[in-house]
PyMOL CGO cylinders between C-alpha atoms (Angstrom):
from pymol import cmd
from pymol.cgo import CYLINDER

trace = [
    CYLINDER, 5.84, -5.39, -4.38, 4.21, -8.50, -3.11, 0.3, 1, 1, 1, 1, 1, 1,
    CYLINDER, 4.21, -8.50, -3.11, 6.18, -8.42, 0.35, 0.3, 1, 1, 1, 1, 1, 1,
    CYLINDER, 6.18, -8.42, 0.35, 5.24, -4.10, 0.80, 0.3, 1, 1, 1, 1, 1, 1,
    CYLINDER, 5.24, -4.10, 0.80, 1.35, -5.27, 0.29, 0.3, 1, 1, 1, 1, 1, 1,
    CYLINDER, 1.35, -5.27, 0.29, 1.53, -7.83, 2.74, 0.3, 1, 1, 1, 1, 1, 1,
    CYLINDER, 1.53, -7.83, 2.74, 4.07, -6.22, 5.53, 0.3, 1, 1, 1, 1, 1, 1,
    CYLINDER, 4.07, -6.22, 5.53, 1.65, -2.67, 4.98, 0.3, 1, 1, 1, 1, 1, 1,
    CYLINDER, 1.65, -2.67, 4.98, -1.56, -5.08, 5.78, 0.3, 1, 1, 1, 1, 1, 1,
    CYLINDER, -1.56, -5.08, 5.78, 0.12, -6.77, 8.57, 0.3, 1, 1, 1, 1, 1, 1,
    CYLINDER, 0.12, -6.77, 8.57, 1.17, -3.37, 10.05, 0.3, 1, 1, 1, 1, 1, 1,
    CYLINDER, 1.17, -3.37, 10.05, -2.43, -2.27, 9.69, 0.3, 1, 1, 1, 1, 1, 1,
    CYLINDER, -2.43, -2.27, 9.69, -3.91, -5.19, 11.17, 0.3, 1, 1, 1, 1, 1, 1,
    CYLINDER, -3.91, -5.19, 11.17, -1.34, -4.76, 14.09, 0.3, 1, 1, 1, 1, 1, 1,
    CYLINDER, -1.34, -4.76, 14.09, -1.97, -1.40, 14.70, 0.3, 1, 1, 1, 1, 1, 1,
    CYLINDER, -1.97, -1.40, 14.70, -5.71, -1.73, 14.62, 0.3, 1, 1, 1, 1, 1, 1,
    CYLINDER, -5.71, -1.73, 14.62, -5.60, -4.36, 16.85, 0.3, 1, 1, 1, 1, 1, 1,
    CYLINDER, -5.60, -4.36, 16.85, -8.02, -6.48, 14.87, 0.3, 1, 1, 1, 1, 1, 1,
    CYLINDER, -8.02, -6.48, 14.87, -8.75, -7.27, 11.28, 0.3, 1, 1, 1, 1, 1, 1,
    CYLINDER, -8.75, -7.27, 11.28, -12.15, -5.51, 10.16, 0.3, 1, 1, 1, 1, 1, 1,
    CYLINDER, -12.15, -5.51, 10.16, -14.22, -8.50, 9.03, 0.3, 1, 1, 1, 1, 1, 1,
    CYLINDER, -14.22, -8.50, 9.03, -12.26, -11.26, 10.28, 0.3, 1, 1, 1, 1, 1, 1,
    CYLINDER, -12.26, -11.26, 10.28, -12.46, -12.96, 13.79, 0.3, 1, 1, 1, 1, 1, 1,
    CYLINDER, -12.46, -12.96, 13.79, -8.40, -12.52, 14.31, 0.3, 1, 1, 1, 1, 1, 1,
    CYLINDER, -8.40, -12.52, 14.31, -6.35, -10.30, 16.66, 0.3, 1, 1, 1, 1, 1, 1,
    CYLINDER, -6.35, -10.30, 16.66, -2.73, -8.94, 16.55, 0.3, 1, 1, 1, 1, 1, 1,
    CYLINDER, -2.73, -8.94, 16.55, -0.78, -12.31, 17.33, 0.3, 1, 1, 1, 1, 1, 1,
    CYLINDER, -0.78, -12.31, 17.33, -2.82, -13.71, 14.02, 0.3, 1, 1, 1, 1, 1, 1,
    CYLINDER, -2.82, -13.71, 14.02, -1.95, -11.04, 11.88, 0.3, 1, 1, 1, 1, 1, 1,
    CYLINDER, -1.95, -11.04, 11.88, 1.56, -11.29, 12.82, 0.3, 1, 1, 1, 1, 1, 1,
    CYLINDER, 1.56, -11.29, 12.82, 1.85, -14.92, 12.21, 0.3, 1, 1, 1, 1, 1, 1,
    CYLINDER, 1.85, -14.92, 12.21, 0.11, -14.48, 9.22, 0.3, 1, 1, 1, 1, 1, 1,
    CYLINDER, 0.11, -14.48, 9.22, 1.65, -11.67, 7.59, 0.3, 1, 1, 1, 1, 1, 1,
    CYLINDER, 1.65, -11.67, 7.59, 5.06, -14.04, 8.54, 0.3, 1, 1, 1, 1, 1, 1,
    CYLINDER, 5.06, -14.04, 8.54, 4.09, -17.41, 7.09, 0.3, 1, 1, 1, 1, 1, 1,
    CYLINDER, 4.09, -17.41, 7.09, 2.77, -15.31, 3.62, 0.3, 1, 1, 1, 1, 1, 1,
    CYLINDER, 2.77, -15.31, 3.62, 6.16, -13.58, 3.55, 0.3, 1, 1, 1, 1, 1, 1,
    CYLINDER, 6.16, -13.58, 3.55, 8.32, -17.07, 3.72, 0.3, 1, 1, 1, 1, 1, 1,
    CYLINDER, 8.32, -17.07, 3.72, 5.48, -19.35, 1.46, 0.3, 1, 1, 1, 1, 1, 1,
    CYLINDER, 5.48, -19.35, 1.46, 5.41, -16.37, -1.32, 0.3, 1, 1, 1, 1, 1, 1,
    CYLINDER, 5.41, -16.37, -1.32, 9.21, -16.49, -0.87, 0.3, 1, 1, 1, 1, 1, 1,
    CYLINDER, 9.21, -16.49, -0.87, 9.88, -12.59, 0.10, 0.3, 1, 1, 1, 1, 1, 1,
    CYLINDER, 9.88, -12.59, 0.10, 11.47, -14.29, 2.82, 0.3, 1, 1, 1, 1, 1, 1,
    CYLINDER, 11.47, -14.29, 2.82, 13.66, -17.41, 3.28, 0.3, 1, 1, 1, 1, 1, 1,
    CYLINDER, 13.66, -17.41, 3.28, 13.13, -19.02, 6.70, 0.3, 1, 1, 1, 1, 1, 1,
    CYLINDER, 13.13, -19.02, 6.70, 16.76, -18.83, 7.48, 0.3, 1, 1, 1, 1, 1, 1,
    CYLINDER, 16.76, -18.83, 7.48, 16.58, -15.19, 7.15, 0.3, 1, 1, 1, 1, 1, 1,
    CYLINDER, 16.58, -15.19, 7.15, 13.11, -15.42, 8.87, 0.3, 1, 1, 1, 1, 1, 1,
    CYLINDER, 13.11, -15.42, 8.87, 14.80, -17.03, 11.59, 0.3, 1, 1, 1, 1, 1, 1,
    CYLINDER, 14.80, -17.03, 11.59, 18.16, -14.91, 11.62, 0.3, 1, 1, 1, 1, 1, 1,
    CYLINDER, 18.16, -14.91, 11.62, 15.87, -11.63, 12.40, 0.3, 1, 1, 1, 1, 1, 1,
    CYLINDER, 15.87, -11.63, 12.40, 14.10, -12.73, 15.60, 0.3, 1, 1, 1, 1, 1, 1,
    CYLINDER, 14.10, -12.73, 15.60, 15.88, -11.20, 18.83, 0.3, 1, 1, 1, 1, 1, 1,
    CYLINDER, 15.88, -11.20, 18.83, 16.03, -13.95, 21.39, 0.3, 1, 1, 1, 1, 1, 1,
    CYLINDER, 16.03, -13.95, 21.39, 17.28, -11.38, 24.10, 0.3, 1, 1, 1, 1, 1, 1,
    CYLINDER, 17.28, -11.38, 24.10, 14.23, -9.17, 22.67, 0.3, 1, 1, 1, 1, 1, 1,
    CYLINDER, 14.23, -9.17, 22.67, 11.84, -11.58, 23.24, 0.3, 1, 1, 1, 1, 1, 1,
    CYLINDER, 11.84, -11.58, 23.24, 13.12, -12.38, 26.76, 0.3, 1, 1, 1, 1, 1, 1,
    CYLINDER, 13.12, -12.38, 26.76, 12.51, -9.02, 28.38, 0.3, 1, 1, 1, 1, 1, 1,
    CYLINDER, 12.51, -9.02, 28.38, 9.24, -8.93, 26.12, 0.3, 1, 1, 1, 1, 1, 1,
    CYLINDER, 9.24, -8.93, 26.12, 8.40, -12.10, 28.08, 0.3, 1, 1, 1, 1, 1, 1,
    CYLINDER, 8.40, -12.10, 28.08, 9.60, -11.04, 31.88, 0.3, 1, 1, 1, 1, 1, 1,
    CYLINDER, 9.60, -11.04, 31.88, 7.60, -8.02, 31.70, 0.3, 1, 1, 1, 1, 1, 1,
    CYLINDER, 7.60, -8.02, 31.70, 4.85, -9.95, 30.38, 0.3, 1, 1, 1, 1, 1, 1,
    CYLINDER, 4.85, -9.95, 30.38, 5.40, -12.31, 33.40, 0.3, 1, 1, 1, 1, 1, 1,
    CYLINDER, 5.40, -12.31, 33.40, 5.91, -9.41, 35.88, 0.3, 1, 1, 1, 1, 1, 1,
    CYLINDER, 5.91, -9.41, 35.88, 2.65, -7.35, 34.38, 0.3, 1, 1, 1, 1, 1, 1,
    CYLINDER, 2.65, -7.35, 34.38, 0.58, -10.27, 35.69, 0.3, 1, 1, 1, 1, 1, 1,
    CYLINDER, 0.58, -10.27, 35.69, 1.81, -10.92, 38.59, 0.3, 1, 1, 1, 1, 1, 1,
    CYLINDER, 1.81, -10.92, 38.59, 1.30, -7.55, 39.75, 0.3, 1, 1, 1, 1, 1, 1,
    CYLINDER, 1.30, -7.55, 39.75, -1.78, -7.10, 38.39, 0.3, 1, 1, 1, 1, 1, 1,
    CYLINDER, -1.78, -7.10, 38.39, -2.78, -10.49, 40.34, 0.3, 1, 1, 1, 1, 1, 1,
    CYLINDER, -2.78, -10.49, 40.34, -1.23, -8.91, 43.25, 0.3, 1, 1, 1, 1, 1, 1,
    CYLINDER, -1.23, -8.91, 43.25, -3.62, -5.89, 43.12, 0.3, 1, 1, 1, 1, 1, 1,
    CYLINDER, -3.62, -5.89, 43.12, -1.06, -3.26, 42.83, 0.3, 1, 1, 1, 1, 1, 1,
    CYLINDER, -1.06, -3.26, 42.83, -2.10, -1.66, 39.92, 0.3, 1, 1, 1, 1, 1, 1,
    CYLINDER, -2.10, -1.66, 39.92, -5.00, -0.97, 41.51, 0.3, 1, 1, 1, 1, 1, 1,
    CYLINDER, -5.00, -0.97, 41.51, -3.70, 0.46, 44.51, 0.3, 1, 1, 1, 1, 1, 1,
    CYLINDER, -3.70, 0.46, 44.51, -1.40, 2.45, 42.61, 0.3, 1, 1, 1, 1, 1, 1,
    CYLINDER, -1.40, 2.45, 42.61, -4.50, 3.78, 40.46, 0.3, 1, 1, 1, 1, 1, 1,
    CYLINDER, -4.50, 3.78, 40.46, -6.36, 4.28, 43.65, 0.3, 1, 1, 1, 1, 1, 1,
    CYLINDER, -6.36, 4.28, 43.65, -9.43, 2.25, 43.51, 0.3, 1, 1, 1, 1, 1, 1,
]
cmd.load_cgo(trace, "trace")
């Protein structure tokens, strides 16, 4: 029960984009929402660590990279016209 209540806040949080009240934004409700699940022990940090995607996180990362680079480059904004 404990590890619906906190994955349903962290989900809420995430989707919101910031926690009403509190002075955090998505990446601190994620890491939150992950350190309560593995310190209330819903989660051991061997399975913690067994779900994270490195090849996931790669891409996520490249088009992170690639985002700002053309976005330094100006070409969103000649593709958007202004």
């Amino acid at each position: 029960m404990t590890a619906a209540l906190i994955f349903a806040f962290t989900y809420v949080a995430f989707s919101v984009g910031r926690v009403p009240g509190l002075r955090s934004d998505r990446l601190a409700a994620v890491v939150v929402g992950g350190a309560l699940l593995i310190a209330l022990g819903a989660l051991s940090f061997s399975e913690a660590q067994a779900s994270v995607d490195g090849a996931t996180l790669a891409l996520l990362f490249a088009m992170m990279v690639l985002s700002a680079a053309l976005d330094v480059s100006g070409s969103f904004a000649l593709v958007a016209g202004g």
